[in-house]
N, C-alpha and C positions, 0 to 999 in steps of 0.2 A: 655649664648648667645655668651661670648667670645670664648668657649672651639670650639663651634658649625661654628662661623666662621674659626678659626685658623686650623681645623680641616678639614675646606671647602679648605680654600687656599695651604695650606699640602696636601690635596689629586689631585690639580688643578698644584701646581708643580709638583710632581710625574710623574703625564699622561705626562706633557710637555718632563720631563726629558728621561720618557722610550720612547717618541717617537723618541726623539733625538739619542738617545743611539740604537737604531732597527737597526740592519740588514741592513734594506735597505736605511736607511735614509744618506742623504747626510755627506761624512768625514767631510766637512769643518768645519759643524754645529758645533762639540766638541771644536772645537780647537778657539771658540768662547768665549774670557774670561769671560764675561758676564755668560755666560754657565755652567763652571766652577764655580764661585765663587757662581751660585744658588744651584748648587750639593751638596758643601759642606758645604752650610746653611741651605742646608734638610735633611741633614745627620745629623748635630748638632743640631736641631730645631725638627725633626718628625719621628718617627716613621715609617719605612720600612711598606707599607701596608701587614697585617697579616689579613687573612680571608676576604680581600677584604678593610679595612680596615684602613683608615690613623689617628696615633693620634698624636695630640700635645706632647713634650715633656713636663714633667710637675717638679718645683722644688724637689717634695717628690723620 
């Protein structure tokens, strides 16, 4: 149940993040620390979507 949530909110940051980070999306957004500090607790927290894919990092 846990995996399955943490799994849900890892892939519900991601979308947020790649929307921010697109092309078109407004500079300001980035330079928003808030912004920041979630990038780089889903980088240390989850897994880069592979095959569509987001997973929890896991102790093992």
């Amino acid at each position: 149940m846990f995996e399955n949530l943490g799994n849900q909110m890892g892939e519900d940051g991601f979308n947020l993040l790649k929307k921010i980070y697109a092309p078109n999306a407004p500079e300001w957004l980035r330079l928003i620390p808030a912004v920041e500090i979630l990038r780089q607790v889903w980088v240390q927290q989850f897994y880069a979507p592979v095959d569509g894919k987001v997973k929890w990092r896991s102790h093992d």
